[in-house]
N, C-alpha and C positions, 0 to 999 in steps of 0.2 A: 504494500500500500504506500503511494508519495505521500509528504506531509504537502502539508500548501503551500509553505514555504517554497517546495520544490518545485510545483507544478505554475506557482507567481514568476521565479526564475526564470522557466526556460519560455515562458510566455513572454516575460521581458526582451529574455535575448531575440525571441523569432520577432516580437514588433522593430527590436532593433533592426535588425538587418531587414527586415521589411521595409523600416523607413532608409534606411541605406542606397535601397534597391532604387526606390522612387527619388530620394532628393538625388543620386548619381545619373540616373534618366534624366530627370529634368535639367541637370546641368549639363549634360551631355548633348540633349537636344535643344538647346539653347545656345549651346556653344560651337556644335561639330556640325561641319558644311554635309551636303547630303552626298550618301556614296556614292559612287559615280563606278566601281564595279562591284558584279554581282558577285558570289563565294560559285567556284567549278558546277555544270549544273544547274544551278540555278532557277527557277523560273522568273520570267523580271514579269509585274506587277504594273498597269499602269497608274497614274498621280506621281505624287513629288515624294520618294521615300522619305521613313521618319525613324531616325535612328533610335534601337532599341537596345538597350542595356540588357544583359540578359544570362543565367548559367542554360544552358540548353539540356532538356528532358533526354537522357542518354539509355539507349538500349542495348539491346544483343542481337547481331545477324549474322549470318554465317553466307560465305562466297559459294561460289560451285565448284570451287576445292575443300569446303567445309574448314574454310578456315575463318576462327570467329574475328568480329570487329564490331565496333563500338557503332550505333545510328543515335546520330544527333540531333533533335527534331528543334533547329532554329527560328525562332519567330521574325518576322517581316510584317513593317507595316508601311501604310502608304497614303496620301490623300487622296479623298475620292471626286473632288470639285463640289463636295456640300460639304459645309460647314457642321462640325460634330458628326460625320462618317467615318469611319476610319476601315480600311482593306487590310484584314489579314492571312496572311499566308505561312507555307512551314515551308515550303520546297528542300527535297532532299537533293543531296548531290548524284551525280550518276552512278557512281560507284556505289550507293547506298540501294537505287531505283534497279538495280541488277541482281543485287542479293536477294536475301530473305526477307530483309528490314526493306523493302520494296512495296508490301502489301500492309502496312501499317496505316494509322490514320495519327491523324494529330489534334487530341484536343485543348483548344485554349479557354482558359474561364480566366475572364478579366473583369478587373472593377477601377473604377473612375473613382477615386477618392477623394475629388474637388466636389463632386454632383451627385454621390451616392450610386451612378448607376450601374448594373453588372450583367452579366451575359457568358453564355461559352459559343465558343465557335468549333468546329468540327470539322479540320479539310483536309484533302488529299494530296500529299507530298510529292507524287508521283505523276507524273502526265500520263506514262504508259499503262499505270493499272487500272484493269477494268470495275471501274467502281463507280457509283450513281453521284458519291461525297464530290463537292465541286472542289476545284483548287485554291480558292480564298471566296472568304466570306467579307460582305460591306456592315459593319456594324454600327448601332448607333451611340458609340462609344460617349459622345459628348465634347468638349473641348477640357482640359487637364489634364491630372499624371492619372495615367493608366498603370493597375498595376497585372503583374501576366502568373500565369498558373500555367503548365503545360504538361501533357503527358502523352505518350504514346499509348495506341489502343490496337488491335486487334482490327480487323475489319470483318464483314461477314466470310469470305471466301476463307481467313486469311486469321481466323481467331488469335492465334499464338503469335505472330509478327511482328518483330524486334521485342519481345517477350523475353526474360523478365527483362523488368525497366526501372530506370529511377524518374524522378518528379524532377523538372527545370521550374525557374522562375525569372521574373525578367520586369521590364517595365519601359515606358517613354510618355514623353508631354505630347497628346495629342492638342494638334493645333485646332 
């Protein structure tokens, strides 16, 4: 059984680094010009990218030599030409879209913590797999810091894919 003591602690620390997460987004997208190249791969997103602070939600795939590697499911945002929209995406690299970690889906739950509001998005990393999940979603984020939750899931075809996983988090000042 925790005392309280203990379960106050690590609740302290997780708002710490929560709030970490968000004031280094917000400085980051206030301060850092937009990228101007994509990561190998890539799917590029149209609007004005919006640099995202972020550890990325890290899984297990294995090659078609069965040799295992890490899939890293990086969040992308973007503007959509409406004010408080915001487009997000996961795109895996190609080397990830070939493996195992190929049939995975990405889901983000984010929350606006200037305007309370929150949502998950659910998209598909991959262009070539065949799956109904679109490739980004336009959300109606709001304008503030956003803050990001992300995890690799399973798809239907594809339940186990990039299985097991850990949990990324991340953040950025939608415009």
């Amino acid at each position: 059984m925790t005392s309280s003591r203990t379960r106050t602690a690590v609740g302290a620390r997780a708002a710490l680094v929560g709030a970490a997460v968000v004031a280094t987004a917000a400085a980051t997208a206030l301060t850092a010009a937009p990228a101007d190249a994509a990561p190998p791969g890539a799917v590029t997103i149209s609007g004005t990218p919006i640099s995202v602070v972020q550890w990325p939600a890290i899984g297990l795939q294995f090659s078609g030599l069965v040799v295992p590697m890490p899939a890293l499911g990086n969040v992308t945002a973007a503007t959509t030409g409406t004010r408080g929209r915001t487009r997000l995406a996961a795109p895996f690299p190609a080397t990830t879209c070939s493996a195992s970690g190929g049939g995975a889906l990405v889901s983000i739950n984010w929350l606006n913590t200037t305007n309370g509001r929150s949502g998950n998005a659910t998209v598909k990393p991959c262009t070539n797999f065949l799956d109904p999940t679109p490739r980004y979603r336009d959300v109606a984020t709001g304008s503030g810091q956003i803050v990001l939750s992300t995890h690799l899931i399973g798809s239907r075809p594809y339940p186990n894919a990039a299985q097991p996983s850990l949990p990324g988090v991340g953040g950025f000042l939608a415009p």
